[in-house]
N, C-alpha and C positions, 0 to 999 in steps of 0.2 A: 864762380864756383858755388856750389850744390852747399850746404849746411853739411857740418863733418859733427859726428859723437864719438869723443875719445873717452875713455873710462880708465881711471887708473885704481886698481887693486892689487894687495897684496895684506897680510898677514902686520896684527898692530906691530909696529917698530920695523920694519919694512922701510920705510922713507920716501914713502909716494906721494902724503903731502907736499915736501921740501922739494922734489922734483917738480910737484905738480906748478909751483909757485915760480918755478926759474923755465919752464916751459911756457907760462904765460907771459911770459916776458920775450921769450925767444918768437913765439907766434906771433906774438902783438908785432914785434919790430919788424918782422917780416909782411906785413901787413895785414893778419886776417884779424878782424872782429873777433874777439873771442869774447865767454862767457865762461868764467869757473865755477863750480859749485859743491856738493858736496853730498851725503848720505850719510846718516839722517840728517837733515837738517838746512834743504837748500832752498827751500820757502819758509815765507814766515810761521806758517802753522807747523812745518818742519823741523822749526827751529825749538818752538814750545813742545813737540813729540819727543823732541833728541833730550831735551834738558831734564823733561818727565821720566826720559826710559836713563840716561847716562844717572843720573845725580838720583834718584832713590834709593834709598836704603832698605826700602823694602823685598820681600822674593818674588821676582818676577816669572810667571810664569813662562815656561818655552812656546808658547800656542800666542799667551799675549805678546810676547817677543816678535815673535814671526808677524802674526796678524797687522802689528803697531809699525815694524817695518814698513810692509807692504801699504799700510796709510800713507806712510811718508812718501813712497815712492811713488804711488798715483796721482796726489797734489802734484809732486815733482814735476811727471811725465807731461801732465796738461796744463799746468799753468806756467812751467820755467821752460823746459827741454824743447816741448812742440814749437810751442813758438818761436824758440829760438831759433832752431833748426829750418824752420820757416822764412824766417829773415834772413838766412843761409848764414847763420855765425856759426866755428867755432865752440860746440859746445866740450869740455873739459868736466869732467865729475869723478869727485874722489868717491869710488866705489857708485856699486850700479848694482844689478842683480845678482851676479854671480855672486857678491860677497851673500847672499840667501842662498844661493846652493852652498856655498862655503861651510857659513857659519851656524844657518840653522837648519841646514840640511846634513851635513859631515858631524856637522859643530855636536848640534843637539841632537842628532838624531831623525830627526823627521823624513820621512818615505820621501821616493824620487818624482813619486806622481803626485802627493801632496804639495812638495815646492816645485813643479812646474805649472801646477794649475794656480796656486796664487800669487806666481810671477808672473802670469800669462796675465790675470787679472790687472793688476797693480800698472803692467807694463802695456797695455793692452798690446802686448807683439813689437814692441822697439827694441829693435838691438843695437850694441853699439858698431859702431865701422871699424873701431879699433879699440883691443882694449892690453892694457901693458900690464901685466904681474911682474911685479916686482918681488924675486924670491930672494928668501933669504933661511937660512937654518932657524930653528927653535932657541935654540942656544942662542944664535946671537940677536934675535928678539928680545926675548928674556933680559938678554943683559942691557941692551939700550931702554928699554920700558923702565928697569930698575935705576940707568942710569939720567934718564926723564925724571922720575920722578925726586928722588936724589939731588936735583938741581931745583925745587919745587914746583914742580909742572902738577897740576891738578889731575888725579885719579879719577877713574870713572868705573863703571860695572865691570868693564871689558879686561881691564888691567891685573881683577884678579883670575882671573882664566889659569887653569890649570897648562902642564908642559903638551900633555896628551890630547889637552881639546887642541891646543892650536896647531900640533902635528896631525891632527883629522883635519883639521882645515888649509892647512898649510897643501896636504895632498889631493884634499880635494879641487883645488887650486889648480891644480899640475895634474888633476886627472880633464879639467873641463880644456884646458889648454892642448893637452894630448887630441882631444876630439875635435876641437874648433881652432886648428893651426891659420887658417885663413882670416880670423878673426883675432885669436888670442897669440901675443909675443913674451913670451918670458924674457924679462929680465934679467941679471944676475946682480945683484942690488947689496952685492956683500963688499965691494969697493969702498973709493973715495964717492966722495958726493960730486966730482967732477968727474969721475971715471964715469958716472949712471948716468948721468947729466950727457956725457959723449955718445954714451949708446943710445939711448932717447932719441936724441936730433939724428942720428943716424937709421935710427926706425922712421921716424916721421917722415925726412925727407926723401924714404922710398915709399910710402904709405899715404902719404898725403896730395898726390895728386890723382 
């Protein structure tokens, strides 16, 4: 079998991490080679981008934002993804591009021909073969973020996000999904964590051969 690119996204409190973590368990056992990773921050120089942009205190600019992204995901693409996909693993990545149309395209505002030309860049043209949104309301984002943190889960930029940005993001979500049905499978991620966990493997296993 050919190197598979899954991408999971969805809107923070969503729970596409915690899927993404019992999926690599269900693939592995199934046999394939997988590889998970992540956005920002799935190489090592990724990783120093993600800590620089999450943990500042400082105001970040929306253009640095974007641009600092798009670093991330070029490293990504040619020294993690290609090859992976190469060695025909498996690859798994919490967020990919689309979370750039989302967040700083919906999110912040930036033109449509802006974030395709430096997704185009960054990405040089790889798409994923599958990518799962994981939706869920504003509302009950908000309230799992609230209740993350509350249990003392460490805060980042993103957490203080207003209701409005993440309902522009949220939609812009489920407007790329509308367009790219053959690519993109919505979710309904508002369940138990075994209920998302059932639809999952139930997408996979018509999508993965």
């Amino acid at each position: 079998m050919k190197g598979k690119f899954i991408t999971f996204e969805g809107i923070d409190g969503s729970g596409k991490s915690t899927q993404l973590r019992l999926i690599e368990h269900h693939l592995t056992n199934a046999g394939h080679d997988v590889v998970t990773t992540c956005e920002p921050g799935g190489t090592p120089l990724g990783r120093h981008l993600r800590s620089a942009f999450l943990e500042t205190t400082e105001t970040v600019s929306p253009l640095a934002e974007l641009l600092l992204f798009a670093a991330d995901r070029a490293q990504h693409v040619e020294h993690l993804i290609r090859p992976s996909l190469a060695a025909r693993k498996v690859v798994i990545s919490d967020r990919y591009a689309d979370a750039t149309a989302a967040y700083q395209g919906a999110g912040r505002g930036f033109d449509a021909d802006t974030i395709a030309e430096v997704i185009g860049l960054a990405t040089g043209g790889l798409k994923p073969d599958l990518t799962l949104f994981f939706d869920i309301t504003v509302a009950t984002a908000l309230e799992r973020m609230n209740t993350r943190q509350s249990s003392g889960a460490t805060a980042n930029r993103m957490d203080s996000e207003t209701a409005e940005f993440y309902q522009r993001v949220r939609e812009a979500y489920l407007d790329i999904a509308k367009h790219e049905p053959e690519r993109v499978c919505v979710i309904d991620a508002e369940g138990s964590i075994e209920d998302i966990y059932s639809k999952v493997v139930t997408v996979l296993s018509e999508r993965m051969n």
